[in-house]
C-alpha positions in Angstrom: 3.3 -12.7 1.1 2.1 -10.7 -1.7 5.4 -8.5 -2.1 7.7 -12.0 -1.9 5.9 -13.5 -5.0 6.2 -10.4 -6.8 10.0 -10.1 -5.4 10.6 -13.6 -7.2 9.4 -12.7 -10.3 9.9 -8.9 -10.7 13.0 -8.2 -8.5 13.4 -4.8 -9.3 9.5 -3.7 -7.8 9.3 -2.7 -4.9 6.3 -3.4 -2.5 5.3 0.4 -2.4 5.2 0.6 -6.4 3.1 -2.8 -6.0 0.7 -1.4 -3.2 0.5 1.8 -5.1 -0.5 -0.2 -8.3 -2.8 -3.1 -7.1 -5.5 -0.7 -6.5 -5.6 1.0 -9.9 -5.6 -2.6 -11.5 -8.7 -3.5 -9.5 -10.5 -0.1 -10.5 -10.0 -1.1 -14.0 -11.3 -4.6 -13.6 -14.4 -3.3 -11.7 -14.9 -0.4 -14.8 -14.0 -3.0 -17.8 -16.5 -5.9 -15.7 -18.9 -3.7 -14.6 -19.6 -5.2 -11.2 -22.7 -3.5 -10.5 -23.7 -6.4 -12.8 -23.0 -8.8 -10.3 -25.2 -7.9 -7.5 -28.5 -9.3 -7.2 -30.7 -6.1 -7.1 -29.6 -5.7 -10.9 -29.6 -8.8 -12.4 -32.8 -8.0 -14.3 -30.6 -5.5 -16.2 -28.0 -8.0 -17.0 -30.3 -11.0 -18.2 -30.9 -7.9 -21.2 -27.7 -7.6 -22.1 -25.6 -10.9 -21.1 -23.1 -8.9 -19.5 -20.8 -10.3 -16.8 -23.5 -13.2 -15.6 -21.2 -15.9 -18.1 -18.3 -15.4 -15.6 -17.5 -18.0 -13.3 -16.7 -15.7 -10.3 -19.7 -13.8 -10.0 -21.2 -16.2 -7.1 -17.7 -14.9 -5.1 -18.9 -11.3 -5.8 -22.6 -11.9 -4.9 -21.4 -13.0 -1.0 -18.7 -10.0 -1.1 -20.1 -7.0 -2.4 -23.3 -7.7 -2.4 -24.4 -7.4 1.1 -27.5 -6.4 3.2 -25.1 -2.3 3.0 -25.5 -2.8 -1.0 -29.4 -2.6 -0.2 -29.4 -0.1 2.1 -27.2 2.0 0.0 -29.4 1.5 -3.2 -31.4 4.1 -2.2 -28.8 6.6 -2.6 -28.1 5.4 -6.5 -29.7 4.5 -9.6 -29.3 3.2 -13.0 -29.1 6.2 -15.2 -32.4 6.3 -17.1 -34.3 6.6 -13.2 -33.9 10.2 -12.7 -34.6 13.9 -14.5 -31.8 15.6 -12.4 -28.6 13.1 -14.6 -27.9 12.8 -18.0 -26.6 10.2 -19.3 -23.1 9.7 -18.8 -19.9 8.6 -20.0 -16.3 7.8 -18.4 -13.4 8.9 -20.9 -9.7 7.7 -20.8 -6.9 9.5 -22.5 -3.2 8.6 -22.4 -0.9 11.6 -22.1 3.6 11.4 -22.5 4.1 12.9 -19.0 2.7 14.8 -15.5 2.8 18.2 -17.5 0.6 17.6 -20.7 -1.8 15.6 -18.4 -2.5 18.9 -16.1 -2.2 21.1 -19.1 -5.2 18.8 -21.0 -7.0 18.0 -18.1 -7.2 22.2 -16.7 -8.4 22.6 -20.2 -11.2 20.3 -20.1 -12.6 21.3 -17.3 -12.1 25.1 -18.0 -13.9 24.8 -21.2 -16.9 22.3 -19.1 -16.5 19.3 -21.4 -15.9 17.5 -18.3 -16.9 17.5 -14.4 -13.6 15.9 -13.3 -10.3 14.6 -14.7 -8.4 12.6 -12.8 -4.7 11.9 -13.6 -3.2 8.5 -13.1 0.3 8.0 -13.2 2.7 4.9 -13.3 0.8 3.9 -16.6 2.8 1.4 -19.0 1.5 1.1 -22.6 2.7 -1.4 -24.7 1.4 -0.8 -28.9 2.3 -1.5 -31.9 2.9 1.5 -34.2 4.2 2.1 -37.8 5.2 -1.7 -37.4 7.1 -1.4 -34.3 6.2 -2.9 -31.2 7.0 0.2 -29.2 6.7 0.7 -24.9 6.7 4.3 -23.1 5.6 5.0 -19.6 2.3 7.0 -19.7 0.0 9.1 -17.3 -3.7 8.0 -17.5 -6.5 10.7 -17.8 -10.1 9.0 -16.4 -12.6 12.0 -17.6 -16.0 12.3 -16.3 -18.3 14.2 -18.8 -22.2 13.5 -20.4 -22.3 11.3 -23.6 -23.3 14.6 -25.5 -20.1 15.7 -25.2 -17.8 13.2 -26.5 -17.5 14.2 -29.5 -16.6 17.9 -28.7 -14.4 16.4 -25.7 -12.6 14.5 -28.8 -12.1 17.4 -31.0 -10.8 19.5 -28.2 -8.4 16.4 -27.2 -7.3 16.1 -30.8 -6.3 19.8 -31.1 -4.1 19.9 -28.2 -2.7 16.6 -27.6 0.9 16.2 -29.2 0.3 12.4 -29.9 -0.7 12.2 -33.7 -3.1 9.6 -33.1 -4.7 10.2 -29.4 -6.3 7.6 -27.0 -9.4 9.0 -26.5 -12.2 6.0 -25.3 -15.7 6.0 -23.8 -17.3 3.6 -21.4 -20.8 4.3 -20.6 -21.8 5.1 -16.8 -24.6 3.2 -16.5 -25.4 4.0 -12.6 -24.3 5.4 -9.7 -24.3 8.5 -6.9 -27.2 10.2 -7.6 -25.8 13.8 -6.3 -22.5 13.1 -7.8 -24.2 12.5 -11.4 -26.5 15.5 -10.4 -23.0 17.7 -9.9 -21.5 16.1 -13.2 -24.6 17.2 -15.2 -24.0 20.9 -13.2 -20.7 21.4 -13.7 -20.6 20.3 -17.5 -22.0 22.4 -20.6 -25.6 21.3 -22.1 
């Protein structure tokens, strides 16, 4: 069903490319929305800052995500101000030309510990305006795990060895989560 309505108005994607994108589009909803908002054991947190409860959806959320396993797993994760062995904690994205530059910035990153992990999305379309030109090049999508303390090195460090003049380089906060994969980002990562 899914890859005939896409057929009809995108002939020339195929239902691979559309499987292998579908994914990646909900990972960036559930980052940008911050779904962890949605679930009843944090709406305390949310009331505070208004985030995500205005959206009309959120009751479809509750009943899906937010099920007797979100409880039991609760216990293995916390909001980031709970614990002494995290930091606090940021997620970074940085657009790169092509597959090459992406593993070249992304090895040096983690060689110099500004970050715990890189991950390198490809398949990345970005559409901008530049020097008055609406402009569109296929781009590779670095999603960098690192502290907050370290963004501003991390952008430095982008800025020097990126060949974009103007880099991409953006911070979304991680405001909960894993508590021995934050433990292991604090490790891995340069005070």
């Amino acid at each position: 069903m899914a890859s005939s309505v896409f057929s009809r108005s995108t002939p020339n994607l195929s239902s691979t490319t559309i499987r292998r994108r579908l994914p990646l589009v909900g990972a960036f909803c559930m980052l940008s929305l911050g779904l962890y908002n949605t679930c009843p054991t944090t709406i305390s947190s949310s009331l505070k800052t208004g985030n995500a409860l205005s959206l009309s959806f959120i009751p479809l959320f509750r009943t899906k995500f937010c099920s007797s396993r979100a409880a039991a797993t609760q216990a293995s994760t916390i909001r980031m101000e709970g614990s002494s062995d995290t930091v606090p904690s940021i997620v970074v994205y940085v657009t790169v030309p092509n597959r090459e530059a992406g593993k070249k910035l992304a090895h040096s990153i983690v060689k110099e510990k500004l970050a715990a992990c890189v991950n390198i999305v490809p398949g990345i379309e970005s559409v901008y305006q530049w020097q008055g030109e609406i402009q569109s090049d296929a781009e590779e999508l670095l999603i960098i795990k690192t502290r907050q303390s370290l963004l501003e090195a991390l952008t430095e460090h982008v800025k020097a060895n990126h060949e974009y003049e103007v880099p991409e380089v953006i911070s979304l906060p991680i405001t909960g989560g894993s508590i021995p994969y934050l433990k292991w980002l604090k490790d891995s990562t340069r005070d």
